[in-house]
N, C-alpha and C positions, 0 to 999 in steps of 0.2 A: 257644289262640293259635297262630299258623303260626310255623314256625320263622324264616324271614325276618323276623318281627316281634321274636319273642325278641335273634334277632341284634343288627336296630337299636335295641331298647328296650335292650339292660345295652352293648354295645358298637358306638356310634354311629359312632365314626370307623373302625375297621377295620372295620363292615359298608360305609363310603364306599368303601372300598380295596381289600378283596378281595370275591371270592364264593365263596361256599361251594363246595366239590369235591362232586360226585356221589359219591364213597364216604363224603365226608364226611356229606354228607345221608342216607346210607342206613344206615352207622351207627346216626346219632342216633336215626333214625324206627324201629330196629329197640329203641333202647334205652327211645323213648318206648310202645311197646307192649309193656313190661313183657316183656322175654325176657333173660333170662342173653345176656350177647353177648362174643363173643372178638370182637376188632382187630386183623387184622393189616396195619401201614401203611408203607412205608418211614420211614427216618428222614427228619424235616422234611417231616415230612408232611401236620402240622395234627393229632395226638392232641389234643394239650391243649384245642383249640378247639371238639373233639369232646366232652370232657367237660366243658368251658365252659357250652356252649350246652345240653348235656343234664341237668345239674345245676339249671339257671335255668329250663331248661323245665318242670323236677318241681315247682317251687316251694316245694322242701322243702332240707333240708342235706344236703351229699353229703361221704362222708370217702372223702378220698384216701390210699388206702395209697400210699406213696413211698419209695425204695430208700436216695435220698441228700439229707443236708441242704442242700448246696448247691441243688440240683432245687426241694426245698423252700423253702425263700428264695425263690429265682427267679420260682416260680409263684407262691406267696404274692405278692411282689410288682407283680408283672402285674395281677392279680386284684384287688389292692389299688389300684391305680392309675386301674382301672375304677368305685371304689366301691363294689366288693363286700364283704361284711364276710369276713372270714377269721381261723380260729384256726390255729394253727400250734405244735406240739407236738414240741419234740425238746430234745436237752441244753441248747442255746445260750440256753433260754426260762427265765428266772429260776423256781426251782421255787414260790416264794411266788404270782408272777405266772401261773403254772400255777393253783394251788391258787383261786387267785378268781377264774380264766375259769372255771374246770370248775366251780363251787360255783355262778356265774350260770346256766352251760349247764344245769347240774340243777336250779335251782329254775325255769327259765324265764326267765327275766330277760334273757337274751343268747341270741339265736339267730343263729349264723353262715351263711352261706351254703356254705360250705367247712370241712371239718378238715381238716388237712393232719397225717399219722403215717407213725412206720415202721413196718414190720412188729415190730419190737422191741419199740417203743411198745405196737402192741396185744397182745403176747404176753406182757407184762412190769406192764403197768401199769392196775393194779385199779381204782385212781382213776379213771383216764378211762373204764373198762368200767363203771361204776357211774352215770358220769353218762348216755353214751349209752342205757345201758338206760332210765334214767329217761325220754329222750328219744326213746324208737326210734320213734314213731307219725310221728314228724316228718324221723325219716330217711329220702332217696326212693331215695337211689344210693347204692353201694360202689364207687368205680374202683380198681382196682388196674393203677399203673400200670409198667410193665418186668415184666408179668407172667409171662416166663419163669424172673423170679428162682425161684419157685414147683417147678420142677421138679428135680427130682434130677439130669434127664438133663443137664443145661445147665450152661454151664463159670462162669454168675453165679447159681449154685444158693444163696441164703440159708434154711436152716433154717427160720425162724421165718416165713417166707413160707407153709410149709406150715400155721402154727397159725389161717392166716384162716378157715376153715371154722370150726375150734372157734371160734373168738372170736363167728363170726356167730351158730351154735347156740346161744352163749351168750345172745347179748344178743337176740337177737330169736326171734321165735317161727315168725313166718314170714318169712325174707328179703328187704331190698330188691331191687330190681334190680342184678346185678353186671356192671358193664362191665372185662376184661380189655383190655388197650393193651402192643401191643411191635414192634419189627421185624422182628424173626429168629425165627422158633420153626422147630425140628426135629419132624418127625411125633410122637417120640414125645415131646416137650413138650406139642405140643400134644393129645394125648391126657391125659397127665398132667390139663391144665386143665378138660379139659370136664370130665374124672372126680371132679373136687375141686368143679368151680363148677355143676356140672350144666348145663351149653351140649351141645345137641346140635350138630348137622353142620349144618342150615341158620342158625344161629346164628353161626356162625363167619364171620368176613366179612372177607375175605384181597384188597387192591388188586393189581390185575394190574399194576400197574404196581411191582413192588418195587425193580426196576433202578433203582438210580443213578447214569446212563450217562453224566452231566456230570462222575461223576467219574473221570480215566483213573486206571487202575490199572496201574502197573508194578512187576512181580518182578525181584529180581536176587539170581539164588545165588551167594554165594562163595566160595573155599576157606578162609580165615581172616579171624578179627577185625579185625587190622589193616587187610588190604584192604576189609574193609566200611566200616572206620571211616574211614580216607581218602576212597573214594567218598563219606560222609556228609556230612561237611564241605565237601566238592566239590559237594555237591544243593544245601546250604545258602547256597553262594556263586552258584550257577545262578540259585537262588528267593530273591534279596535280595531285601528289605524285603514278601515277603510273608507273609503272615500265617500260621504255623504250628505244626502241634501235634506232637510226636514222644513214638510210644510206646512207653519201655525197661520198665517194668514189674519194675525193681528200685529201690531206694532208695536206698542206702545205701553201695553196693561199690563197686569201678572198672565205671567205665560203667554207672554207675546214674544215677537225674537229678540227683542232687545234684553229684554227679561233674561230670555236660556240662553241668548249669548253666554250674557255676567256668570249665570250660575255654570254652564260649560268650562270658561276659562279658570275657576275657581274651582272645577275637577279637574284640570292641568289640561283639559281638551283645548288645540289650538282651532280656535272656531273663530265665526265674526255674523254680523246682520247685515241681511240683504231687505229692501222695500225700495218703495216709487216715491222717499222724499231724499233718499242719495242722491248727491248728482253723477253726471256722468261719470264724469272724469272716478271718482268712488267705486261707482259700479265697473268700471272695467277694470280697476285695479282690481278688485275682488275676485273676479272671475282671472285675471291673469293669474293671479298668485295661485286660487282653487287649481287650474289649470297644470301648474306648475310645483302642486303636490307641497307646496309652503301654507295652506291651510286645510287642516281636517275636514272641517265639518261647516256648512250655511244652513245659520236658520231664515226662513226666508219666507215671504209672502209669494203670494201668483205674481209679482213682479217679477221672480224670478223664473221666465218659463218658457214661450214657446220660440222654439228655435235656436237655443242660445246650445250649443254644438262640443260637450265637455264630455269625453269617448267615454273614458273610465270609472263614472260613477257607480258605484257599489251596492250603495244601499241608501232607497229614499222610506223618508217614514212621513205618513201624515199624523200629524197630532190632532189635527181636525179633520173632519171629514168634509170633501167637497161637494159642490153643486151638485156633482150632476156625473153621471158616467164619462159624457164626455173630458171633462174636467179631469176627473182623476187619472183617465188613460194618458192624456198629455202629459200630466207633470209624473206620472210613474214612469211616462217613456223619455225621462231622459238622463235616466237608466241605460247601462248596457247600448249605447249608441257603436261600441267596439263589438259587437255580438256574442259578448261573454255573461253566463249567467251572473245573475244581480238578484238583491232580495229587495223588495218594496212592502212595509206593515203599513197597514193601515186601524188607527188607535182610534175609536170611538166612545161614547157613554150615547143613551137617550138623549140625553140634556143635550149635547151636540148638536143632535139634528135641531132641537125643537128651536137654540140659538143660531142655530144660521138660518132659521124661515124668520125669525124676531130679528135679529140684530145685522143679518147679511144682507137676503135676499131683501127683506121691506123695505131696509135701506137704501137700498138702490134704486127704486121709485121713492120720487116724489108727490107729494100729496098733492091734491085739486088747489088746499089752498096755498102752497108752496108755486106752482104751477102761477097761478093768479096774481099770485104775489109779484113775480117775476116778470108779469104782463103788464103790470101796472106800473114797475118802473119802466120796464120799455115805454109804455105808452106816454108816460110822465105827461097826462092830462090829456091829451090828444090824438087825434092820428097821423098820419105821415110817413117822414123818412127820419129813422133815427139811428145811430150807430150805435154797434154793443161788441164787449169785449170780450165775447163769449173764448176764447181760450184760459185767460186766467181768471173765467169762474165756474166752478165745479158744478152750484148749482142751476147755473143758467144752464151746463152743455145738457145738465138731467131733463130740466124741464121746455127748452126752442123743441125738441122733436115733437112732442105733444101741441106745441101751440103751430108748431107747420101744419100737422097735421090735418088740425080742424079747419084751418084757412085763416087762422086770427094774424099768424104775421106772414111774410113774406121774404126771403133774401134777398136782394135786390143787386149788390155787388160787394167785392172785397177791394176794399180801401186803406187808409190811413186817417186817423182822427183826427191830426191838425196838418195843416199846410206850408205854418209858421217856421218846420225843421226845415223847408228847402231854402237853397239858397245857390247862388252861382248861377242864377236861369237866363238861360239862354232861347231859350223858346218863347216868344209872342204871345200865342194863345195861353198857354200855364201863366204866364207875367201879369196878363188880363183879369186872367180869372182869381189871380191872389190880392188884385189893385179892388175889386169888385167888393170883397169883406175882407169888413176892420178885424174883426178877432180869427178870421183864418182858419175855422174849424172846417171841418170838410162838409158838415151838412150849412154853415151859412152861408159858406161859399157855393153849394147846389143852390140855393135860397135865390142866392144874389143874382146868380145867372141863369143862362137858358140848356143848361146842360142836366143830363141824365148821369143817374148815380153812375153809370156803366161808363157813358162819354167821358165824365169827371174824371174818375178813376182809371182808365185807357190814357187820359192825357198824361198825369202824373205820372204811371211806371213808362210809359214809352218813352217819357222825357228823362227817366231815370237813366233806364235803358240804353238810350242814345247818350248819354254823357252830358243832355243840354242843362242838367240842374245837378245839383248835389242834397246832401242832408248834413245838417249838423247834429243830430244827433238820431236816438233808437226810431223808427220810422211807425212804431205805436197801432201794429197793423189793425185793423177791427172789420165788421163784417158791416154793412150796410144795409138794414132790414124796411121794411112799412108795413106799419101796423094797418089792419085792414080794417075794423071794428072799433067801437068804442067800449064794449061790454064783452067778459068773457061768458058770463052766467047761461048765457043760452045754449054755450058747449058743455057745464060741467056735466052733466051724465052722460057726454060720450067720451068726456076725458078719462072718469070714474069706468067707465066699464072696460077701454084700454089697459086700465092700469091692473084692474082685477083679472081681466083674463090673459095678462103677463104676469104678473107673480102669483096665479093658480097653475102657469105650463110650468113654471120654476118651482112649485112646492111638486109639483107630479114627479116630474126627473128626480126631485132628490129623492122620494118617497119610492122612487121605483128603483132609485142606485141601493138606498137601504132594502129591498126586496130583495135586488139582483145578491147582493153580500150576505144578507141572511140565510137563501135557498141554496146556496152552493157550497161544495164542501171541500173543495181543492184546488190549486190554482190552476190546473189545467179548465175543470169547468168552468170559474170565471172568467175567463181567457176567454172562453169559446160563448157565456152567454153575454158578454162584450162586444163580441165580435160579431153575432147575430145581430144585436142591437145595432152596431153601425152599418148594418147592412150586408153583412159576409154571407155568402147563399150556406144553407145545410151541408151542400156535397162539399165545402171547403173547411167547413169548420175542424173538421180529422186532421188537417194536415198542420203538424203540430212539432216536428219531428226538424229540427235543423241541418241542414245538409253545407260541407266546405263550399260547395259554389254558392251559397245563400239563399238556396228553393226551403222551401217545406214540405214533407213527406208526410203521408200518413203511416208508417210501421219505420221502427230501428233498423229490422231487415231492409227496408227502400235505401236507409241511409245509408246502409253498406254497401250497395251496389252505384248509388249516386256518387258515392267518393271513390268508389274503381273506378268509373269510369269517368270522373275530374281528374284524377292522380293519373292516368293515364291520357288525357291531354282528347278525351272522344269526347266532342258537342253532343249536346242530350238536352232534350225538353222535357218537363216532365207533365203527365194527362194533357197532353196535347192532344185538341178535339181534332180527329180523324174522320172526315167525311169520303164514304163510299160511294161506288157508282150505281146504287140502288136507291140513291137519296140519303141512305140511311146514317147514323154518323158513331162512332165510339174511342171513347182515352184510351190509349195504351198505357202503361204505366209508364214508361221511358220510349222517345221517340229519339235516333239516333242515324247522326247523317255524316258519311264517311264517305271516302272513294266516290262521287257522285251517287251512294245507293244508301238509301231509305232502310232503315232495322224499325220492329218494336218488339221491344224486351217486356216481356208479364214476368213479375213474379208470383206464383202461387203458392198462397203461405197458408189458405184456412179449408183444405181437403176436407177436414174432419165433419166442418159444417152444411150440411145439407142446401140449404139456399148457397151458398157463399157457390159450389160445385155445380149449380143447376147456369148459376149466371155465368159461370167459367167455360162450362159447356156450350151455350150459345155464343157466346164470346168467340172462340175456339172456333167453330161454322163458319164464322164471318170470316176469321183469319183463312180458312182454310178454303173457302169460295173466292177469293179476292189478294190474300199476300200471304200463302203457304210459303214461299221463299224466304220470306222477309221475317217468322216470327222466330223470337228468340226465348227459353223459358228456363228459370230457374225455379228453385224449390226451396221453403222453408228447411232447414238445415245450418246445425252449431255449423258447419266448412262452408256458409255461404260465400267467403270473402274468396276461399278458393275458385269454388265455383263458377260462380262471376268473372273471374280472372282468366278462367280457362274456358269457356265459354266464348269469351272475348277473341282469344289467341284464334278458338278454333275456327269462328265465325268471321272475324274480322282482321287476323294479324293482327304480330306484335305491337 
């Protein structure tokens, strides 16, 4: 089936409404030909729709790895609104109500079109690895999507991002298709991904258009708090009643958001607090109301961020300054997701940066002896098999990568901590293996018998699975590790020099985003040494320029000829590489395909300029050895709109 069909057949109204982008089409078709494929798209830039249409077109269930539950919701929603069927798997999802989608998914009974997880989720929970396996013949796609959480190098690095690989080895024998999806990735992110996902270099498919040029970006350094914060209050009273998002990325302190909430609504501002100790059910309230124009303004931590889809936002202000280039371009892009200009401040002092390498960045490693610390309860005296609950502890998730890493501990399988919840058993073997140990914990009862963590752990969820037991109560999931050492001391200087040359790349990027904002003097150029940075070639950086079909031009004059010839209903590419029959290859500036026959339209707007007329000249040869017929040319001129028009008429009819 063509993809145009796909579109209209699951999504009839928005295939009325929009059309598919060219990268968005090339994506798809790269994921429909079965290739590992990196994405890289601006924010609002139609991911989701990407692994919409490519998920429907497999005809099979696609699991969506997903960062944050809100994201999760949202999509789920959407998807569900379509009639699509959709599971959704994270705390918020009653865990009974859990247990008898996933017991359907494994006998067949329930085939979803979508699973929505977190990275947690599959690194953590046996249950649902049990059921997919049963099901893998029927799995087509793996989207992973903010896939630079995945890399170490990245300032929204999550741990357990790294365990997709193992979960895929696990459960399938030869991998689906993996589609990666994000905005920002740094080179060596995206090396990190190819090397985990196995995507080579033509795999990798990067929109040249990453500029978010509607949105202006202004910097303002200054010497203290106070004057930041008076300026702040003064943006706020500039940008009345529009729609705003402001990013403090503390909680809890003075001048955190709970803070400028209090003092917001006591300037009659109707505002509220956004962070990662709301719960769901909170966060989506917030965003519906935001949504729904019943609240001003959120102050918000990076909780509130990637991917979460609110068209109209107007105006974001950082009150602190972020990580890392990458960092900022995400949460300023979610801005203007409607393609209407937006204004994004960005509020600094010195003392900013120097607190977020003190108080952020350090923060987020742990120390050798923190690390250690952490090894020695695992080990609690020994070695072996021990289980740990690494989800509800923040600083175990900081410091198991460091102790994988050296080879001190091991995962060994994702289990359940005691055995004692089941009950109702019906299965033989599981009835044995609970009669075996008195206290029932999952590691006595490995003790007791001749089974492996994995064996152990296979018997309980497929007994689940098959209906042959039940639980009485939360199923207490835990990860089932072996310690491999009895000492960590012999690793700490390779723990130490890990940790330094991770928060040396994170002092670099901030020190290099404060370069990038100090050197530049307007938001076009920011925009553009942004854009260099994530990889945008030189010859794209110019095209800056928005156009009604949603290209980007380099000159206002492009954009008046781009919107004649949209408003007039004629297909046009723009610098589409033209390859000759001399080998040789050049963009036109509008390529144009009508009546079965091929135009390219040049406008020539810079005569005056001596180079600019030497390159127009050869140019012109080419056209005139090779498609004299075919070239069409206007001229810099206030009556371009005419001219273009008529032009059109004479060349091509009405």
């Amino acid at each position: 089936m063509q993809l145009e069909e796909v579109f209209k057949e699951y999504f009839p109204q928005m295939a009325k409404e929009i059309k598919l982008k060219e990268i968005q089409k090339k994506v798809i078709e790269n994921v429909l030909g079965v290739n590992n494929t990196l994405a890289i798209l601006p924010t609002g830039g139609g991911k989701s729709l990407i692994y919409w249409l490519s998920g429907m077109a497999l005809r099979g269930i696609t699991i969506v790895v997903s960062p944050l539950i809100a994201l999760i919701d949202e999509q789920a929603e959407k998807l569900s609104e379509q009639n699509i069927s959709v599971l959704k798997l994270h705390s918020d999802v009653k865990q009974k109500e859990q247990i008898e989608l996933l017991s359907k998914l494994y006998n067949g009974e329930y085939t979803p079109s979508f699973i929505f997880v977190s990275p947690e989720r599959l690194a953590m929970d046996g249950l649902l690895e049990k059921a997919l396996k049963n099901r893998k013949e029927d799995i087509k796609l793996i989207v992973i999507d903010e896939i630079h959480c995945i890399s170490q190098w990245g300032e929204s690095f999550r741990p357990l991002y790294t365990h997709i690989p193992t979960f895929l080895n696990t459960v399938f024998d030869k991998w689906p298709v993996v589609l990666g999806l994000s905005a920002t990735l740094n080179v060596l992110e995206v090396e990190d991904i190819k090397k985990s996902f196995y995507i080579n270099d033509k795999n990798v498919i990067k929109d040249v258009q990453l500029m978010r040029t509607e949105i202006n970006l202004i910097c303002k350094h200054f010497n203290d708090e106070d004057e930041k914060e008076e300026t702040f209050w003064n943006l706020l009273e500039l940008h009345k009643n529009e729609k705003t998002l402001v990013y403090v990325y503390r909680k809890y302190s003075k001048r955190g958001v709970e803070d400028f909430s209090e003092k917001a609504k006591e300037k009659g501002i109707k505002s509220v607090y956004f962070h990662a100790d709301l719960s769901s059910n909170e966060k989506q309230n917030i965003i519906r109301k935001y949504k729904n124009n019943e609240i001003d303004l959120i102050f918000a931590t990076n909780a509130f961020g990637m991917g979460i889809d609110i068209p109209d936002i107007k105006l974001v202000i950082h009150f602190m300054i972020p990580e890392s280039i990458a960092q900022y371009y995400q949460e300023v892009g979610r801005a203007s997701r409607n393609k209407e200009t937006s204004n994004a401040y960005l509020l600094y002092t010195d003392k900013n940066v120097q607190i977020k390498k003190t108080h952020f960045i350090n923060k987020s490693f742990p120390s050798y002896e923190k690390i250690e610390e952490k090894f020695e309860e695992i080990r609690d005296g020994k070695t072996g098999f021990r289980n740990i609950e690494y989800y509800n502890d923040d600083t175990l998730q900081l410091c198991l990568p460091y102790l994988l890493d050296v080879g001190a501990v091991k995962i060994c399988a994702k289990a359940i901590h005691s055995l004692k919840i089941l009950e109702n058993i019906k299965n033989t073997d599981l009835q044995l293996a609970l009669e075996a140990s008195k206290p029932k914990t999952f590691i006595t009862t490995l003790k007791k018998t001749d089974y492996t963590p994995e064996e152990l752990s296979d018997l309980v969820f497929e007994s689940l699975l098959k209906g042959e037991c039940s639980v009485k109560r939360s199923l207490a999931k835990c990860l089932i590790v072996e310690v491999l050492v009895d000492d960590l001391k012999p690793f700490e200087q390779r723990i130490n020099e890990m940790i330094k040359e991770k928060k040396k790349f994170k002092y670099d990027q901030l020190d290099y985003f404060v370069y990038t904002i100090d050197r530049t003097e307007n938001s076009v150029e920011l925009h553009q040494e942004i854009a260099q940075f994530l990889g945008v070639s030189k010859w794209d950086l110019n095209k800056i320029y928005a156009t009604e079909k949603g290209d980007k031009v380099r000159s206002k004059s492009e954009v008046v000829i781009a919107n004649t010839l949209f408003n007039k209903n004629i297909p046009y590419e723009y610098e589409k590489t033209l390859l000759l029959s001399n080998g040789k290859q050049m963009s036109p500036d509008f390529t144009i395909q009508l009546s079965g026959k091929t135009y390219f339209l040049e406008h020539i707007g810079m005569l005056n300029n001596e180079q600019y007329s030497e390159r127009w000249l050869e140019k012109r040869k080419l056209y005139d050895k090779f498609y004299k017929e075919n070239l069409l040319i206007t001229y810099e001129s206030p009556n371009l709109a005419t001219d273009a028009l008529n032009l059109i008429k004479k060349f091509i009819g009405n």
